[in-house]
VOBA-1610 file (N, C-alpha, C; in pm, whole numbers, padded with zeros to 5 digits, always signed):
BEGIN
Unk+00084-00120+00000Unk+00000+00000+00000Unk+00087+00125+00000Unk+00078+00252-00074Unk+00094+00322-00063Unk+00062+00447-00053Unk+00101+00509+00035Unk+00051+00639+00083Unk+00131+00727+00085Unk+00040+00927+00032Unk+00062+00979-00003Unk+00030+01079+00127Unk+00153+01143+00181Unk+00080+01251+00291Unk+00138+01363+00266Unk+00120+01451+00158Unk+00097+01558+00163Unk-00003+01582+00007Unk-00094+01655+00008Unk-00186+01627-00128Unk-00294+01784+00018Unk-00372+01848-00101Unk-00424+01967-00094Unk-00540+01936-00174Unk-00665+02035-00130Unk-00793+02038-00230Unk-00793+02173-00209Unk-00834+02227-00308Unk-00912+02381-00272Unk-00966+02436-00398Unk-01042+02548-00367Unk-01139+02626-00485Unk-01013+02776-00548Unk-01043+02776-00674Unk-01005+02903-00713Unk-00964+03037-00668Unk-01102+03061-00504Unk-01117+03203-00478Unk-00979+03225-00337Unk-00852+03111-00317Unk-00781+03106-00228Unk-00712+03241-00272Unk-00703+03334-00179Unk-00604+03465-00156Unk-00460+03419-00265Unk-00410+03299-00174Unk-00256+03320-00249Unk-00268+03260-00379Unk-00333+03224-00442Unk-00368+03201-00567Unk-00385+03303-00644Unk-00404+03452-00583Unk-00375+03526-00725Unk-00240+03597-00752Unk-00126+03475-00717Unk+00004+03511-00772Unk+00020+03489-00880Unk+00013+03587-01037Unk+00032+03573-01145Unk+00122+03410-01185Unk+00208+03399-01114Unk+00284+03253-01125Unk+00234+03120-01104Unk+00088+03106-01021Unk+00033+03048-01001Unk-00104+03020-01095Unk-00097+03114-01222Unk-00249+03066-01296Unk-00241+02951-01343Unk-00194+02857-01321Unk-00157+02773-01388Unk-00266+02630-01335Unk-00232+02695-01171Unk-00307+02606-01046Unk-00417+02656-01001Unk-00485+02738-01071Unk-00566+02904-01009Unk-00749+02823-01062Unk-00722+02748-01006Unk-00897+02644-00999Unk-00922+02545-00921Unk-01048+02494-00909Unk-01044+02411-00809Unk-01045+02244-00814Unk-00991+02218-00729Unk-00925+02067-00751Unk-00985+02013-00592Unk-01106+01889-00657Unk-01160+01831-00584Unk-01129+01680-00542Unk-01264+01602-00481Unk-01188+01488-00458Unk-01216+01389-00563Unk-01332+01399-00676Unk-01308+01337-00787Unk-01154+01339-00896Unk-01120+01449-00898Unk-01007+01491-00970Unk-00868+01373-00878Unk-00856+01393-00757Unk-00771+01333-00649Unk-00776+01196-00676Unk-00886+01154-00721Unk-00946+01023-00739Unk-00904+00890-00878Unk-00872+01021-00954Unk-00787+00981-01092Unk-00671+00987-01098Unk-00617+01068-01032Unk-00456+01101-01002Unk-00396+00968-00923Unk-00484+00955-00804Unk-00410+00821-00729Unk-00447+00682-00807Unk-00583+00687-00870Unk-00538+00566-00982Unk-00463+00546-01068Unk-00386+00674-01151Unk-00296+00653-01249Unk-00187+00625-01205Unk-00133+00696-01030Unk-00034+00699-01001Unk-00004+00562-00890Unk-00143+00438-00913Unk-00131+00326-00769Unk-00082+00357-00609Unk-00162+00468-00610Unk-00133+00552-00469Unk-00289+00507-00386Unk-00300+00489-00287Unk-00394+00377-00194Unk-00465+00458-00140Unk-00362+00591+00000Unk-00425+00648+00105Unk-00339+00818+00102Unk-00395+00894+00108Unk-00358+01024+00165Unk-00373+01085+00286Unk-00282+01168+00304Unk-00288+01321+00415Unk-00339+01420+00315Unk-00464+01488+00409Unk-00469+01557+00312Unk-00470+01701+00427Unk-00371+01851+00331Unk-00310+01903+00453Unk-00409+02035+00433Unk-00382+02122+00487Unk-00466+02267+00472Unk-00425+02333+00344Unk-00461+02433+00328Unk-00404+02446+00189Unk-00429+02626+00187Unk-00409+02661+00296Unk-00381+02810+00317Unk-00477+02906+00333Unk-00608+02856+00313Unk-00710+02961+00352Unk-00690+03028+00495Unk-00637+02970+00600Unk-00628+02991+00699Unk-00777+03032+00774Unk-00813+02981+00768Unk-00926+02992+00848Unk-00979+02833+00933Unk-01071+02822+01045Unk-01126+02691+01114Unk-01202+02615+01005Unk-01288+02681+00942Unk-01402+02659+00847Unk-01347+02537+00738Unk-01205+02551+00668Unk-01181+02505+00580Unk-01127+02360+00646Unk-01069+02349+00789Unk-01055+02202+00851Unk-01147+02164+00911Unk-01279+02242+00934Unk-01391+02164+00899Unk-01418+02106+00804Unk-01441+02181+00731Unk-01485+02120+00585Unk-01386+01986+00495Unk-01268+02026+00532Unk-01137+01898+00502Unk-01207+01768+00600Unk-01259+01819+00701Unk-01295+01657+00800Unk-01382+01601+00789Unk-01510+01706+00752Unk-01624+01643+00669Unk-01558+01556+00553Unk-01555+01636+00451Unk-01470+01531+00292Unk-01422+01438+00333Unk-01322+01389+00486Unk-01204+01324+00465Unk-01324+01185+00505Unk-01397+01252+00614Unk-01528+01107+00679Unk-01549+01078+00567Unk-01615+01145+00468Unk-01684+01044+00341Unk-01566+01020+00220Unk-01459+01036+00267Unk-01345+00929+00092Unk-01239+00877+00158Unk-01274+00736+00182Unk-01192+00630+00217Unk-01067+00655+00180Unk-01044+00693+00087Unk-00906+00753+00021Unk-00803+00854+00128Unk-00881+00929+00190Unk-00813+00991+00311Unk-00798+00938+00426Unk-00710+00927+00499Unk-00700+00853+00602Unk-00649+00939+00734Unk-00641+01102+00649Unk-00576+01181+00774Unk-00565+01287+00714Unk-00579+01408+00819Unk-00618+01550+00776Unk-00569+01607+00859Unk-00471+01722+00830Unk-00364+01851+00851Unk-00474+01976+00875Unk-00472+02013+01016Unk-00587+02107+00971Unk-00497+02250+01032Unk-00592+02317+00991Unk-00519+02491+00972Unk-00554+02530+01150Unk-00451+02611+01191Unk-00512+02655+01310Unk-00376+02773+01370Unk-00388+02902+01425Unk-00302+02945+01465Unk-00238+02930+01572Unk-00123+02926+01564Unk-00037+02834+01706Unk-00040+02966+01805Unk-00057+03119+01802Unk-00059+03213+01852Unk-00198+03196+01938Unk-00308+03143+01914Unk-00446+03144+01940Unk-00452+03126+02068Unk-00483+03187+02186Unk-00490+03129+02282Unk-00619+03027+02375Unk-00751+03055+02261Unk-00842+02942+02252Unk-00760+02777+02189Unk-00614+02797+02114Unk-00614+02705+02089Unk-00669+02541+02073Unk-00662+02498+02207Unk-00725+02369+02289Unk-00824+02325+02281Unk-00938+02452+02267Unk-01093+02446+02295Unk-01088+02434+02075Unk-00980+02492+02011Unk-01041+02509+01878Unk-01028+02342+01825Unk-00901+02273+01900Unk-00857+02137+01863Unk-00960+02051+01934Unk-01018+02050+01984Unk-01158+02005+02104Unk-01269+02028+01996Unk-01314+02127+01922Unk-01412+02144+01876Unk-01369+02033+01735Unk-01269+02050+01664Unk-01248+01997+01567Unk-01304+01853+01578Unk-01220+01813+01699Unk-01242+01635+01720Unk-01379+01597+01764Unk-01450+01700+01787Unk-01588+01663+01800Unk-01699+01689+01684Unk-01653+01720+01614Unk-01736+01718+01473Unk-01734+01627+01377Unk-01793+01649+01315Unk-01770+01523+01180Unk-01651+01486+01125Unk-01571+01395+01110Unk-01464+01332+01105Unk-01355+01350+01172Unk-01421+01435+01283Unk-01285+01461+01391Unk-01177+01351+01453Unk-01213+01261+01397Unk-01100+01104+01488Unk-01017+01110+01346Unk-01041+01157+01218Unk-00934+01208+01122Unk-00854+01309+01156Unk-00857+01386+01222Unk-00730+01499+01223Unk-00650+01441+01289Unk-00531+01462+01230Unk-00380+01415+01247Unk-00316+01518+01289Unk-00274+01627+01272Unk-00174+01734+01282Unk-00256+01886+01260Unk-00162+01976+01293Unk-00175+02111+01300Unk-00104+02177+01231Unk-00135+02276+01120Unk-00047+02371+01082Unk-00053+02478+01019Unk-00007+02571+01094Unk+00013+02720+01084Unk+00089+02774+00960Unk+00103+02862+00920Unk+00141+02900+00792Unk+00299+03001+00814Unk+00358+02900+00927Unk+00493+02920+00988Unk+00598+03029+00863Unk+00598+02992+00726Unk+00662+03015+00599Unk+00642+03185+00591Unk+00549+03251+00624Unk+00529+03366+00634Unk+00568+03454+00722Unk+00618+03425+00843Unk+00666+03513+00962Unk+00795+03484+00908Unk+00840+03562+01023Unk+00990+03615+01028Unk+01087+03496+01081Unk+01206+03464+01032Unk+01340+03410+01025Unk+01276+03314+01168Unk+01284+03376+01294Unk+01263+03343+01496Unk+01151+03311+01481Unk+01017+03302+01433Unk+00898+03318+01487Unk+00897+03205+01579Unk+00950+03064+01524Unk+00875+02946+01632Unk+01024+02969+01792Unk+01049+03052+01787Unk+01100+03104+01969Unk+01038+03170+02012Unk+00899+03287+01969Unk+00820+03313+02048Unk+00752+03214+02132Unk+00784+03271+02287Unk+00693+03230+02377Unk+00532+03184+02355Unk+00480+03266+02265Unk+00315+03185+02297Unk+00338+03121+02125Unk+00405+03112+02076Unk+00428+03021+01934Unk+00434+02884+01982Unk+00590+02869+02068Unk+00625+02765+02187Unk+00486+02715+02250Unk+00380+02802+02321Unk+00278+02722+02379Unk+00168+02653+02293Unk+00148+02756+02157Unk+00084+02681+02095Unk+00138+02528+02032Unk+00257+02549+02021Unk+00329+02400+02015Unk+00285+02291+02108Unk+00299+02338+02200Unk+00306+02236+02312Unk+00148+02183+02358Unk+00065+02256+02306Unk-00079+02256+02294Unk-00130+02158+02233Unk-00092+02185+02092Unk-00069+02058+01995Unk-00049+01915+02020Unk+00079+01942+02087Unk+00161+01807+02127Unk+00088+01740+02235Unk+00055+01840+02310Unk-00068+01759+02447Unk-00155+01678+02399Unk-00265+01808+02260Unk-00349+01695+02224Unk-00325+01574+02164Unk-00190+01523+02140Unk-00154+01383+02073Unk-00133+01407+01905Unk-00135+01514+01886Unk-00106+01547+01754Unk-00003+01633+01706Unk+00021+01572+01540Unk+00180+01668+01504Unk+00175+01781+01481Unk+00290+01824+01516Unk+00312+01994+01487Unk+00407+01995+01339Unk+00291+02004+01234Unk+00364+01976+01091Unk+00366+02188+01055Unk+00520+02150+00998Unk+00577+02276+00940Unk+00606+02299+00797Unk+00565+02390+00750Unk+00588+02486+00627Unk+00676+02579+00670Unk+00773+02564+00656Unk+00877+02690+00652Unk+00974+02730+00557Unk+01081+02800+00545Unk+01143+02879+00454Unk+01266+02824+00501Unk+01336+02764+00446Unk+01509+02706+00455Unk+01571+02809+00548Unk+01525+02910+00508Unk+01606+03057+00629Unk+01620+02983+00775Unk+01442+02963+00785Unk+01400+02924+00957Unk+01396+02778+01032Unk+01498+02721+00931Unk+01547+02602+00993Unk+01603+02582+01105Unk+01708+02659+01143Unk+01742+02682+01267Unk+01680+02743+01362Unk+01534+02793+01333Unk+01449+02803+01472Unk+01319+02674+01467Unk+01363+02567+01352Unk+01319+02501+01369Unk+01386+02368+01441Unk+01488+02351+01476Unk+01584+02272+01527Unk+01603+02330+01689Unk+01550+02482+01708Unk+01545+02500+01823Unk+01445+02495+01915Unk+01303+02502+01847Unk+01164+02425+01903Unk+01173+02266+01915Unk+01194+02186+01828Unk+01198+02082+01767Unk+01305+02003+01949Unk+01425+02038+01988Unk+01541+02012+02051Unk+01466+02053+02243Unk+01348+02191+02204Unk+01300+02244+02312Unk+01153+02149+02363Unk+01102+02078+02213Unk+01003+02020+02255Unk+00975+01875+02212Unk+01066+01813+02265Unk+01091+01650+02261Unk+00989+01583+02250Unk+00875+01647+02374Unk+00727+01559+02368Unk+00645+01528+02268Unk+00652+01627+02140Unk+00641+01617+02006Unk+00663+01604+01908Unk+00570+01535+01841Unk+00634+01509+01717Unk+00611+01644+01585Unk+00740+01643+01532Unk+00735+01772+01427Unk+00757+01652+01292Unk+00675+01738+01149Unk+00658+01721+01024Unk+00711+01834+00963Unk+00825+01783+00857Unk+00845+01937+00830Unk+00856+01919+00658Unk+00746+02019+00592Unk+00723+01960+00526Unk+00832+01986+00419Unk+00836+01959+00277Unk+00913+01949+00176Unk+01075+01980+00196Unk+01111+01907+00274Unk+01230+01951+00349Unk+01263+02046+00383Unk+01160+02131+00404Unk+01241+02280+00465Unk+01257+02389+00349Unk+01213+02336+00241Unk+01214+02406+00090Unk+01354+02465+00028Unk+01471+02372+00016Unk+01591+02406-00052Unk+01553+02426-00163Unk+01629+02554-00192Unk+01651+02600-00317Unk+01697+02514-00441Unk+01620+02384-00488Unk+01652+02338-00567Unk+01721+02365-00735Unk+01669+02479-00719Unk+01725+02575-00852Unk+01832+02614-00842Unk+01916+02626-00742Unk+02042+02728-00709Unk+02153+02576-00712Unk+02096+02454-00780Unk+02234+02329-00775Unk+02308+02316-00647Unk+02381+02319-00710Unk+02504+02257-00579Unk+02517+02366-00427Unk+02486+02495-00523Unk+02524+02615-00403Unk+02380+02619-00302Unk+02280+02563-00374Unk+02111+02579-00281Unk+02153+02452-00183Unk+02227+02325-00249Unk+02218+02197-00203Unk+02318+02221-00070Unk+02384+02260-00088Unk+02478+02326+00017Unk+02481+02375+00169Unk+02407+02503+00134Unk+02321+02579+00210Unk+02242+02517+00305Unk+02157+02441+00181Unk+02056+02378+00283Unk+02073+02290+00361Unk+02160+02188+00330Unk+02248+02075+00406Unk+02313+02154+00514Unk+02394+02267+00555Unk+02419+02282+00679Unk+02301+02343+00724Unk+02194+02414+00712Unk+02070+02458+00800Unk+01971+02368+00850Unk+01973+02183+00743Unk+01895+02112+00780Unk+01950+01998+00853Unk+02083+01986+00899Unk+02137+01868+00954Unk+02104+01892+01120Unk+02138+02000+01201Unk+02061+02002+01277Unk+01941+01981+01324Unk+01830+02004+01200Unk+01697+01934+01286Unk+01671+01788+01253Unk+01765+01747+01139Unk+01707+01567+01110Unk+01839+01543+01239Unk+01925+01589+01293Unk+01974+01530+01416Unk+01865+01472+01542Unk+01747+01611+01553Unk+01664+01569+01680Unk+01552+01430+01621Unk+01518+01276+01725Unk+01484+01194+01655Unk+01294+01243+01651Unk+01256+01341+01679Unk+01127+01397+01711Unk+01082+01438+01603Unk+01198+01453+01473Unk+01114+01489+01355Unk+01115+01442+01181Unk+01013+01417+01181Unk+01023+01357+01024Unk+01016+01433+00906Unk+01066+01422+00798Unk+01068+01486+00699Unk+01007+01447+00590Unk+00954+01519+00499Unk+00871+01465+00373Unk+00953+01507+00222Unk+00942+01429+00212Unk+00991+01429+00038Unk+00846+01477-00089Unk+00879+01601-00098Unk+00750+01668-00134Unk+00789+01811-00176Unk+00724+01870-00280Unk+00735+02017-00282Unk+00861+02013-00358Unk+00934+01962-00386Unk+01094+01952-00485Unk+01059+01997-00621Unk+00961+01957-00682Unk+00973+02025-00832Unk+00977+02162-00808Unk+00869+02221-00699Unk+00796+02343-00708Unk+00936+02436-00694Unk+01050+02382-00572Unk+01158+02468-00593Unk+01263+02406-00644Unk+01237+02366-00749Unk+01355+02350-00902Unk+01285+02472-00983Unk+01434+02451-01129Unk+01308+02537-01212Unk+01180+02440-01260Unk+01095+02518-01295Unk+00980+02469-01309Unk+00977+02394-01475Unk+01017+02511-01554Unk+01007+02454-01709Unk+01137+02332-01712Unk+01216+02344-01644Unk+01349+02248-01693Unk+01367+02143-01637Unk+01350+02115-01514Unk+01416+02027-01422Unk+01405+01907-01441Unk+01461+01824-01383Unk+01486+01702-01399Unk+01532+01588-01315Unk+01474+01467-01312Unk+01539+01376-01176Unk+01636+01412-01146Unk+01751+01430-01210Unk+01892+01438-01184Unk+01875+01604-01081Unk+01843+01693-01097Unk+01808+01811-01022Unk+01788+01739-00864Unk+01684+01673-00883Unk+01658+01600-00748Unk+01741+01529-00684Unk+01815+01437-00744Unk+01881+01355-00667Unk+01930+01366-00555Unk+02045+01489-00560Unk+02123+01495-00467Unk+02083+01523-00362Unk+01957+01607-00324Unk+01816+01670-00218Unk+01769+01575-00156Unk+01763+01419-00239Unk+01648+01306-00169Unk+01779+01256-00127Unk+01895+01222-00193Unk+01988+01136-00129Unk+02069+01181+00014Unk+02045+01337+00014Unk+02113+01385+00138Unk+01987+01399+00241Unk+01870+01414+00206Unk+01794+01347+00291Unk+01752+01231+00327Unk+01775+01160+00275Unk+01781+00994+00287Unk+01898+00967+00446Unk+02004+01008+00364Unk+02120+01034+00476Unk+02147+01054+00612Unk+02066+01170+00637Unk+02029+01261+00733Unk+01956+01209+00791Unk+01789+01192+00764Unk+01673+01109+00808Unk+01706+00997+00861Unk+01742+00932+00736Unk+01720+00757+00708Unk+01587+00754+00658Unk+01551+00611+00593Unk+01421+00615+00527Unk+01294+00622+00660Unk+01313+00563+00781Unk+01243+00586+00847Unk+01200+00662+00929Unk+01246+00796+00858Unk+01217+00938+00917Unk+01158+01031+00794Unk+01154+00945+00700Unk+01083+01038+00521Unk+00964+00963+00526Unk+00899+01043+00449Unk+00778+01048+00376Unk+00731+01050+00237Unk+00689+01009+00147Unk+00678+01064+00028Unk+00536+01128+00034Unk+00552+01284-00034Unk+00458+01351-00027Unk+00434+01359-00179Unk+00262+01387-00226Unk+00266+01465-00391Unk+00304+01582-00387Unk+00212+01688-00298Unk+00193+01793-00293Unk+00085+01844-00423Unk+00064+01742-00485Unk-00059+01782-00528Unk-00173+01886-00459Unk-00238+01956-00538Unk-00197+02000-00683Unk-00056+02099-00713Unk-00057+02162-00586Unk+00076+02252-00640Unk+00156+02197-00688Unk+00260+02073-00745Unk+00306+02041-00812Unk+00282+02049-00938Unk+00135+02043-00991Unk+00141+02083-01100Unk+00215+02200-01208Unk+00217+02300-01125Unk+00320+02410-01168Unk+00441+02389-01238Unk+00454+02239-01233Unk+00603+02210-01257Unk+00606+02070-01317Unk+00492+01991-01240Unk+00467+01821-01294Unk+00363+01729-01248Unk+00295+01610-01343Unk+00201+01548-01262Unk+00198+01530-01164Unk+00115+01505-01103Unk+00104+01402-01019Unk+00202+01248-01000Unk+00134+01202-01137Unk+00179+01080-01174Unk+00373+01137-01176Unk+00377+01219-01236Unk+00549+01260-01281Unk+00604+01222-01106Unk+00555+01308-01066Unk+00656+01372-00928Unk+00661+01206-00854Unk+00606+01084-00828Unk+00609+00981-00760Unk+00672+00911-00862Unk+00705+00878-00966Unk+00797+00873-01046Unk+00905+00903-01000Unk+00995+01025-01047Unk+01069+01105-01022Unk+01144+01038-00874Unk+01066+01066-00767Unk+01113+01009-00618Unk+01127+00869-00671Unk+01055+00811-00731Unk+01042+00626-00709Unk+01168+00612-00779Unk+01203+00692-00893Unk+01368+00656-00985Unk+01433+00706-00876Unk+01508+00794-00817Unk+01570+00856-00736Unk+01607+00719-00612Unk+01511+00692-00532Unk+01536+00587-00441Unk+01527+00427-00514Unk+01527+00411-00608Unk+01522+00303-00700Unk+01385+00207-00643Unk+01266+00294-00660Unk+01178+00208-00637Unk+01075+00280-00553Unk+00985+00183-00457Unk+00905+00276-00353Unk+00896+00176-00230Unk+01005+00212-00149Unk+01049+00157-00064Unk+00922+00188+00100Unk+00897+00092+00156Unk+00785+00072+00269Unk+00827+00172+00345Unk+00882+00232+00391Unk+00849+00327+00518Unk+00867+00454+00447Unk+00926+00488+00390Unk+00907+00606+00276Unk+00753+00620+00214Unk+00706+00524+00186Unk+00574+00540+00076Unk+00479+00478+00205Unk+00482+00431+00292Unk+00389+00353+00384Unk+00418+00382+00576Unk+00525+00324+00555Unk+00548+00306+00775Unk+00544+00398+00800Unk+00620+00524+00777Unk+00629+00656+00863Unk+00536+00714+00843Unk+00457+00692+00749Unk+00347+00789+00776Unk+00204+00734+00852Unk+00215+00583+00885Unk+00121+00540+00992Unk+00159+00542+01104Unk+00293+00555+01107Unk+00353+00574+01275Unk+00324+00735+01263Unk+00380+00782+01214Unk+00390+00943+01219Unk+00284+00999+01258Unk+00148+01002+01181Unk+00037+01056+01178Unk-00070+00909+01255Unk+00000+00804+01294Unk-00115+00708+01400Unk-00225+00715+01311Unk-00208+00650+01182Unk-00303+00644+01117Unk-00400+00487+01123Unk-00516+00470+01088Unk-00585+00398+01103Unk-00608+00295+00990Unk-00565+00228+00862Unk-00555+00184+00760Unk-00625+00061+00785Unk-00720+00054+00640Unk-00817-00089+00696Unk-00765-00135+00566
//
């Protein structure tokens, strides 16, 4: 079986969708559409994560969808780690319709500044998270790796997801590959956090790239991790910008010569305590 945990749905009218660079992805992608993608691509089960509206409404609505398509097996829902209702908002979630689906939490970390996860009530909303038994999955900017290695080192009790490795500059070759390798060896040091193999086309170039672009990104995360600390993510649809669906699990499957079980399967039922029938 294989499973896919990182994959997105959303409508047209999303805010960051009207980045001229993005018309490409600038419509809405449902769970029929999701439905053809994982048959072409023999993909079983998904995460399916927030997808930036930032609002409660839309991980409602992700938990509803996820109760009715067997296909989901776990849902990333949006919530601000600043919130100080936090608790009561993760309480309400799990009591609604498909609430025994939410898996993780995540904030739209990628947008604040370089430090944000060392703020004090950032830190509590972390730890909030982690109480309720769920991951504290990250979107961040390669910059804020090292305040992600310093939450991550500060809060053992949890488990952190971070997603598309931290987003190296796959375009910048050897000098992005570089970079990012000393900002990300510190946090695949702490054993509290897993990494996803995901989001890589989006930062290559888009018109050119090529497995070989990738390689060296999955193999030094391979390294770092080990396979039983990765994930394979689509990141569907945003990948499209750059490649199928079907392409991008490809792409990873040549790279690791194949689709190896805890990469495509274990870590993400340990990770996210998923429920697979």
């Amino acid at each position: 079986m294989i499973i896919d945990a990182h994959q997105h749905l959303w409508t047209a009218d999303y805010a960051w969708l009207a980045d001229p660079a993005l018309a490409r992805i600038r419509r809405d992608y449902g769970v029929g559409e999701l439905r053809t993608n994982l048959r072409a691509a023999g993909v079983d089960r998904t995460v399916l994560v927030e997808a930036g509206r930032c609002e409660a409404a839309e991980t409602t609505e992700f938990l509803a969808i996820a109760a009715q398509t067997p296909e989901i097996a776990g849902v990333v829902g949006w919530a601000a780690l600043t919130d100080p209702a936090l608790a009561e908002v993760v309480a309400g979630h799990r009591a609604g319709v498909g609430g025994d689906l939410l898996v993780g939490i995540r904030d739209q970390v990628q947008g604040q500044p370089d430090d944000h996860l060392d703020r004090p009530d950032v830190r509590a909303g972390l730890r909030t998270v982690a109480a309720a038994g769920l991951v504290n999955e990250l979107v961040v900017r390669a910059e804020q790796l090292p305040s992600v290695a310093r939450a991550a080192a500060a809060l053992l009790e949890s488990r952190f997801v971070l997603d598309h490795l931290g987003k190296p500059r796959v375009r910048a070759g050897a000098d992005g590959l570089a970079r990012w390798r000393e900002l990300v060896t510190p946090v695949a040091a702490l054993p509290n956090v897993v990494a996803k193999l995901s989001g890589l086309v989006a930062e290559a170039d888009r018109a050119t790239w090529t497995v070989a672009d990738l390689r060296p990104f999955v193999a030094t995360a391979v390294d770092l991790f080990g396979p039983d600390r990765l994930m394979f993510g689509s990141d569907w649809p945003v990948c499209e910008v750059a490649a199928s669906y079907v392409e991008v699990l490809a792409a990873i499957a040549t790279v690791l010569g194949g689709t190896p079980d805890d990469i495509f399967h274990s870590t993400a039922v340990r990770t996210y305590q998923l429920e697979i029938e």
